[in-house]
ROSE-4610 file (N, C-alpha, C; in Angstrom, 1 decimal, always signed):
// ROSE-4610
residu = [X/X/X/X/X/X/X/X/X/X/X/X/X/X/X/X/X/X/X/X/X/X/X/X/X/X/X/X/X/X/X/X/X/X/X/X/X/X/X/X/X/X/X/X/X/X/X/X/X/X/X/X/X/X/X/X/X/X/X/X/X/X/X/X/X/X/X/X/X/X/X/X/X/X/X/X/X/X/X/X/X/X/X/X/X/X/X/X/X/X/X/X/X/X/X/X/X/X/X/X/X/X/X/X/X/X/X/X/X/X/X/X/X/X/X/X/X/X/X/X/X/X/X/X/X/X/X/X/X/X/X/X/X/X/X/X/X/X/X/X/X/X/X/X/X/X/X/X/X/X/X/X/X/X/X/X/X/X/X/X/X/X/X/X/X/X/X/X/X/X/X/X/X/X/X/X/X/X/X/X/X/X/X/X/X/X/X/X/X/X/X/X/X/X/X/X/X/X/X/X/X/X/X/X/X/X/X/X/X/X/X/X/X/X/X/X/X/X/X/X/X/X/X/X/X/X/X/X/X/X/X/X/X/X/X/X/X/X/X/X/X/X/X/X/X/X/X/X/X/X/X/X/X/X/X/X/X/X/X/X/X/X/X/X/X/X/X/X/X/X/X/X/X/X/X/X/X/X/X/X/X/X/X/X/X/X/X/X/X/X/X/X/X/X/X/X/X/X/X/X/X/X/X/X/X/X/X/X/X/X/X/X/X/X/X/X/X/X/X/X/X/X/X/X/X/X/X/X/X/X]
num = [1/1/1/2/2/2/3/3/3/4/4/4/5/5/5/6/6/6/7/7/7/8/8/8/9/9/9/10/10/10/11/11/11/12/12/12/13/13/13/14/14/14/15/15/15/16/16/16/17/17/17/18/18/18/19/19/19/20/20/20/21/21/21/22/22/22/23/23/23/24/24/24/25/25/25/26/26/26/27/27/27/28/28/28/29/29/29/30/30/30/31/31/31/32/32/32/33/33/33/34/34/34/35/35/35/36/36/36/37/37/37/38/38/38/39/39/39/40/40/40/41/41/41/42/42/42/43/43/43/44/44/44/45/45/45/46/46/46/47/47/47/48/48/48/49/49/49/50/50/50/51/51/51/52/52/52/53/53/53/54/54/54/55/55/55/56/56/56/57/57/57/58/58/58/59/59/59/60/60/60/61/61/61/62/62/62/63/63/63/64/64/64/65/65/65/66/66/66/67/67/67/68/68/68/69/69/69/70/70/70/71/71/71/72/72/72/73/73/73/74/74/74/75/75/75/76/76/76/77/77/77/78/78/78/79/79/79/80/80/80/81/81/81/82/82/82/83/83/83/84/84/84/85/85/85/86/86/86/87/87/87/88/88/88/89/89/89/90/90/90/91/91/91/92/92/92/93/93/93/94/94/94/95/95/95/96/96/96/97/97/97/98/98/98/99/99/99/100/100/100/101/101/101/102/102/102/103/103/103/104/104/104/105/105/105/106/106/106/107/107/107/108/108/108/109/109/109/110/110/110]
x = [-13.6/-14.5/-13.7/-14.4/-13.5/-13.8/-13.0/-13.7/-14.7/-15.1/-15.6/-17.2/-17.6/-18.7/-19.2/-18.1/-18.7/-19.3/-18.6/-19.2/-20.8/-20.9/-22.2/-23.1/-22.9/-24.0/-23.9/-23.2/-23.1/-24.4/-24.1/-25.1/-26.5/-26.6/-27.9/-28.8/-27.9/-28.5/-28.7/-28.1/-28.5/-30.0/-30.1/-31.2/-32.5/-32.1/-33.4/-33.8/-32.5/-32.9/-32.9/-32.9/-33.4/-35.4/-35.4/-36.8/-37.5/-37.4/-37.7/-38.0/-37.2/-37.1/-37.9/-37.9/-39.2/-40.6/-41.0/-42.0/-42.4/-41.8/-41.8/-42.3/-41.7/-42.2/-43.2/-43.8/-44.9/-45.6/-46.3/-46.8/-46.8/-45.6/-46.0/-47.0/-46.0/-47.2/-48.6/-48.7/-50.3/-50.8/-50.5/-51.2/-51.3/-50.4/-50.6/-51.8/-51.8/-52.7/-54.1/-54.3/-55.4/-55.7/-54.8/-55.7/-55.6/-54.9/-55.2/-56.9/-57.4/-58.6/-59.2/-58.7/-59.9/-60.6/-59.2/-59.5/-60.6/-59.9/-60.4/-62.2/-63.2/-64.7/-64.9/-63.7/-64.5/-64.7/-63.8/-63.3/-64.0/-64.5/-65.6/-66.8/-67.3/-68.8/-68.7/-67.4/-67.3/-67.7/-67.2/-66.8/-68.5/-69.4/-70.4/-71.4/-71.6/-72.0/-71.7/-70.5/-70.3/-70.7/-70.7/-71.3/-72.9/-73.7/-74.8/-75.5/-74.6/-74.6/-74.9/-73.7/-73.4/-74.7/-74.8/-76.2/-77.2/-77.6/-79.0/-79.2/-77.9/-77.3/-77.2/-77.0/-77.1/-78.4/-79.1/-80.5/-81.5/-81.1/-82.1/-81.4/-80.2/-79.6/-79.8/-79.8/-80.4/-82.0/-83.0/-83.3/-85.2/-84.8/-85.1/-86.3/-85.6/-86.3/-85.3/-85.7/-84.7/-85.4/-84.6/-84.7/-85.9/-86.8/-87.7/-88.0/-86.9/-86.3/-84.9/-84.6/-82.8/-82.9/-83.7/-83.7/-83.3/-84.6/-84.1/-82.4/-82.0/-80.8/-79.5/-80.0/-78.9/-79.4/-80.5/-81.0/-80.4/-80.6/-80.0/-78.5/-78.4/-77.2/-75.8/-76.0/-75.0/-74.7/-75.5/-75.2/-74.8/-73.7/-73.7/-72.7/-73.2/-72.8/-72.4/-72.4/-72.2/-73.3/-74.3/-75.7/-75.4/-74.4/-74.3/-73.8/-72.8/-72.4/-73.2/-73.8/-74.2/-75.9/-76.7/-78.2/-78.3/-78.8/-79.3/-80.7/-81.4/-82.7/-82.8/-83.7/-83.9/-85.1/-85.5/-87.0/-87.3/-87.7/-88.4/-89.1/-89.0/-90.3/-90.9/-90.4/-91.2/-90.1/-90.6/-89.9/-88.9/-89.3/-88.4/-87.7/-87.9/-87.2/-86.6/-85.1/-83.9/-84.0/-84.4/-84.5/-84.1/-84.4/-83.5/-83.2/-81.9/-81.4/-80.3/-80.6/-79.3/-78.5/-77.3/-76.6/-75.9/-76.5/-75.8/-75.3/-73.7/-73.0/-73.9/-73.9/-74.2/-73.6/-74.2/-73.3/-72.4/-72.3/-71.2/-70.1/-70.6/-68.8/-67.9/-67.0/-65.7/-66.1]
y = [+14.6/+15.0/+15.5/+14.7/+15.7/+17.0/+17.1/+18.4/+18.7/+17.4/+16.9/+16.8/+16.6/+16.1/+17.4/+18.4/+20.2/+20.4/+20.3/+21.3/+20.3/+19.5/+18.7/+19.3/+19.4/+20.0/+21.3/+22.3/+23.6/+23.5/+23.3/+23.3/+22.4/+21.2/+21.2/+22.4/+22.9/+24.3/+25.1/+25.4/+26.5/+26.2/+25.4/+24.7/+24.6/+24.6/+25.0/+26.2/+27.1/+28.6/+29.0/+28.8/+29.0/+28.8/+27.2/+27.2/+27.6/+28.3/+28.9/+30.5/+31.0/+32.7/+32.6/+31.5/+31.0/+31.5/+30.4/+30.6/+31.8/+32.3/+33.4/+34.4/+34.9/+35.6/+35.6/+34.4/+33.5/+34.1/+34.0/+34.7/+35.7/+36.7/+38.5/+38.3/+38.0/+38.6/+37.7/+36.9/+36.4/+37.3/+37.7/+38.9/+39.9/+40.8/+41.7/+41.7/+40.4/+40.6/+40.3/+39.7/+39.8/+41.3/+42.1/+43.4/+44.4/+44.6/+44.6/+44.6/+43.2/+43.4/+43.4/+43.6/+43.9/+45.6/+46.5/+47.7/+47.8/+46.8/+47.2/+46.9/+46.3/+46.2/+48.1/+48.7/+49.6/+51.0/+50.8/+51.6/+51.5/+50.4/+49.8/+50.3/+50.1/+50.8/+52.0/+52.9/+54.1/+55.0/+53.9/+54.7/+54.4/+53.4/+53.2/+54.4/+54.7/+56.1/+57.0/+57.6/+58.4/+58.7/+57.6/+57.5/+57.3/+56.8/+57.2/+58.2/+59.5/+60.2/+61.5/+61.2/+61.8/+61.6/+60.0/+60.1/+60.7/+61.1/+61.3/+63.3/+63.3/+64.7/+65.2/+64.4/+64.8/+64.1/+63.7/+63.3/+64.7/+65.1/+66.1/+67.6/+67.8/+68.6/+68.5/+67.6/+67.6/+67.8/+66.8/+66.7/+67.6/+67.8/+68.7/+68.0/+66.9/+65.7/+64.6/+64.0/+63.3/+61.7/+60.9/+59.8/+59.1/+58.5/+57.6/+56.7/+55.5/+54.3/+54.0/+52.9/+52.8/+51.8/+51.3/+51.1/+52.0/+53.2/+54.3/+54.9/+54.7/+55.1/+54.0/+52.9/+52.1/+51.9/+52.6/+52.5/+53.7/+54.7/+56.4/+57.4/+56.4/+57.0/+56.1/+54.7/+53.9/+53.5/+53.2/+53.0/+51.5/+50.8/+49.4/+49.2/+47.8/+47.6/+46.0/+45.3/+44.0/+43.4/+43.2/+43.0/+41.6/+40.5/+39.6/+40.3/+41.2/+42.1/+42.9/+44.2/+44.8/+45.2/+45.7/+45.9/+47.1/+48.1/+49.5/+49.6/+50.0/+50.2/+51.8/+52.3/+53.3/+53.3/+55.0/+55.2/+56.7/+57.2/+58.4/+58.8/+60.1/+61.2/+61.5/+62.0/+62.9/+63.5/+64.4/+64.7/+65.7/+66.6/+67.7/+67.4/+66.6/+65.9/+64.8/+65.3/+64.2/+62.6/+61.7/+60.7/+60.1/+59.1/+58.2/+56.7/+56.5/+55.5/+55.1/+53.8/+53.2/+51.7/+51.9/+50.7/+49.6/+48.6/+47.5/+46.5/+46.5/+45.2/+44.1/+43.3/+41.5/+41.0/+40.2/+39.5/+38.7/+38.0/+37.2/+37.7/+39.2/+39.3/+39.8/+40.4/+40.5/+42.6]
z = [+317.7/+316.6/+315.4/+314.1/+312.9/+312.9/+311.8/+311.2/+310.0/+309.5/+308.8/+309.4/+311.0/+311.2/+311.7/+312.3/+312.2/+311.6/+310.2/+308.7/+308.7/+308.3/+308.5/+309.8/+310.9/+311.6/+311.5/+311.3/+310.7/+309.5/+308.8/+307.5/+307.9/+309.1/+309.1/+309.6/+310.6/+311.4/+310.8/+309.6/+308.6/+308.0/+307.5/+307.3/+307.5/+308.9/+310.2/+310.1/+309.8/+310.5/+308.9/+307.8/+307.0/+306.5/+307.0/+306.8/+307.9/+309.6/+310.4/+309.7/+308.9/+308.8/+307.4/+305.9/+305.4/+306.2/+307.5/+307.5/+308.5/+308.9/+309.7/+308.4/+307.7/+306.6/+305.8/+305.6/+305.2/+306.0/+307.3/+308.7/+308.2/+308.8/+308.4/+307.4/+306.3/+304.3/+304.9/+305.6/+305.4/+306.4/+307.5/+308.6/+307.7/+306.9/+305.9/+304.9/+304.2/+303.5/+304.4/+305.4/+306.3/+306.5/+307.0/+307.4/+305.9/+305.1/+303.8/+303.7/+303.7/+303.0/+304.0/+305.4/+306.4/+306.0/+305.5/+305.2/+304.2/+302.8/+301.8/+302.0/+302.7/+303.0/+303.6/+304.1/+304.7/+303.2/+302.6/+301.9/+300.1/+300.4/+299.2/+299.6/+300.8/+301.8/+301.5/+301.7/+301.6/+300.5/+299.2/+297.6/+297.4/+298.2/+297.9/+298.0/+299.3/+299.8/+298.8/+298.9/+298.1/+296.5/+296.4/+294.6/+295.0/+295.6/+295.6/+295.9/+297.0/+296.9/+296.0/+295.6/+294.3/+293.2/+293.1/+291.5/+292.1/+293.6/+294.0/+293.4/+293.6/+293.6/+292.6/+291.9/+290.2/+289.4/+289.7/+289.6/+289.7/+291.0/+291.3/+290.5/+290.4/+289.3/+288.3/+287.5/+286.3/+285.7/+286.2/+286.3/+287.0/+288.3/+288.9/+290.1/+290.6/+291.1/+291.9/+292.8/+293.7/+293.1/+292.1/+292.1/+292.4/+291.6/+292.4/+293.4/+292.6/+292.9/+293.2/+293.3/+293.4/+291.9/+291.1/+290.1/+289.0/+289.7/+288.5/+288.7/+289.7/+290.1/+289.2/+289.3/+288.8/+287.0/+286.5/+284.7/+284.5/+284.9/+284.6/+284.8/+285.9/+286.5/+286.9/+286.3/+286.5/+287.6/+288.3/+289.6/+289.9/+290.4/+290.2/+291.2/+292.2/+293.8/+293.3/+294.4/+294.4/+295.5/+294.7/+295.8/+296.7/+296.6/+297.2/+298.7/+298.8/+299.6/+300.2/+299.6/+300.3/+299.8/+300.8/+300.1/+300.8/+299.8/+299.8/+300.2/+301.3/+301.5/+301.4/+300.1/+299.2/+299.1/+300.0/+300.6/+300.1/+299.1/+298.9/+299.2/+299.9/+300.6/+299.8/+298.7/+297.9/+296.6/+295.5/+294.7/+294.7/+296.1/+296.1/+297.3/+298.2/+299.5/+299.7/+300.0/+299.9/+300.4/+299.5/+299.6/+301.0/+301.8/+302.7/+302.5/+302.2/+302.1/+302.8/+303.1/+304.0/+303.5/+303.8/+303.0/+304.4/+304.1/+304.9/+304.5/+304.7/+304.8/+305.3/+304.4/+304.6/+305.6/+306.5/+307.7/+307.5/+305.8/+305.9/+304.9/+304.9/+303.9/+304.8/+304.5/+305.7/+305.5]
């Protein structure tokens, strides 16, 4: 054998184990960004709560009354979701009794 036909399979092998460690990387970063925005649906639900929360809470602080609607909630108090995602079911007792409302994820967002 030369030494000439070494260096040639030397460098094809590099090659391999170059685009092997490529896509290997490729993998991780794509698994990464998969659970990335697996988090980010819980943490969107989350800031959701909490800001409705909040306007119901400052509704009836200002005010001196708990929100009628989730209309009036989203005309007075800025309230704004992404309704393809998630739907608010928003039920008033009464004026001086803490509203009940509940927010459910859509079955087909992540």
């Amino acid at each position: 054998m030369s030494r000439f036909s070494q260096k040639k399979r030397f460098k094809f092998n590099t090659i391999y184990a170059g685009i092997l460690l490529f896509i290997a990387c490729m993998a991780v970063f794509m698994l990464g960004v998969r659970f990335m925005d697996s988090g980010n649906g819980d943490r969107q639900e989350k800031a959701l709560r909490n800001a409705m929360e909040r306007d119901v809470m400052h509704c009836y602080a200002l005010e001196g009354f708990y929100p009628p609607s989730l209309e009036y909630i989203e005309t007075h108090y800025g309230l704004s979701y992404d309704t393809s995602v998630y739907i608010i079911d928003y039920q008033p007792i009464g004026n001086n009794i803490y509203p009940n409302y509940t927010i459910i994820r859509k079955g087909n967002a992540k």
